[in-house]
N, C-alpha and C positions, 0 to 999 in steps of 0.2 A: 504494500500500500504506500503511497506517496503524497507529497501533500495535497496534492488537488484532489486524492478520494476520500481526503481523514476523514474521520466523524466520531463524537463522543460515544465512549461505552463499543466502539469499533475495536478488534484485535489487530497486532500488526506485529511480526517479525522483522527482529534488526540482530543480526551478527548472531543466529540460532536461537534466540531467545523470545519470547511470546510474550506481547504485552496488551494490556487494554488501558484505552485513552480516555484519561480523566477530565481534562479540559484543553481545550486549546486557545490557542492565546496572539500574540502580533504576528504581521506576515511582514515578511522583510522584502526589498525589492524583488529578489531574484526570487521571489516566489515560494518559499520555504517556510514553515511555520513552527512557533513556538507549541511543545505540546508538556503535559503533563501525565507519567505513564507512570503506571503499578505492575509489576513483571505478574504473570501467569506460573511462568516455571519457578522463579526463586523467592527464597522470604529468610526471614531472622525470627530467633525463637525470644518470645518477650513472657511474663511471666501470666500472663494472658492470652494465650496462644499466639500461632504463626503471622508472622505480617509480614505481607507482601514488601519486595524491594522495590524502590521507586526512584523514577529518573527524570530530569526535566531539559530539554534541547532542543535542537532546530532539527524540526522535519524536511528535509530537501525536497524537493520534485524528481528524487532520483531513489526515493527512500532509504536515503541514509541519516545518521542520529550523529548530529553534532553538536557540541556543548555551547551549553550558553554562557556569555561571560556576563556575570552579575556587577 
C-alpha cells in the first residue's frame, strides 16, 4: 500500500512487518504522508498485557516508511 491508497484502520506491510494505521497526518510535496502505525506482528510485555509496537513516519508513494524528524 502506498500513500495514495492509505486509509485509517487499513493494514500495510513495510520491511516484512504488518501494520495497521492509526491516523494519518501532513502530506508533504512529493506526495508522501505522515502516518501513525501499531505493528500486527510485534508488541512489548507490560504488566497488563501485550502492547502493540508503534511507529510514526513518512508514507512514500512508493511504500516505503521513512522517519520523521520531530
Amino acid at each position: 500500500m502506498t500513500a495514495t491508497e492509505i486509509k485509517i484502520d487499513g493494514t500495510l506491510e513495510v520491511d516484512g512487518d504488518r501494520w495497521r494505521v492509526l491516523a494519518i497526518g501532513a502530506t508533504r510535496e512529493d506526495g508522501a504522508k505522515v502516518v501513525h502505525l501499531a505493528s500486527l506482528t510485534r508488541s512489548r510485555q507490560q504488566r497488563n498485557g501485550a502492547v502493540p509496537v508503534q511507529a510514526l513516519g513518512w508514507l512514500t508513494t512508493a511504500g516505503a516508511l521513512e522517519p520523521v524528524n520531530l
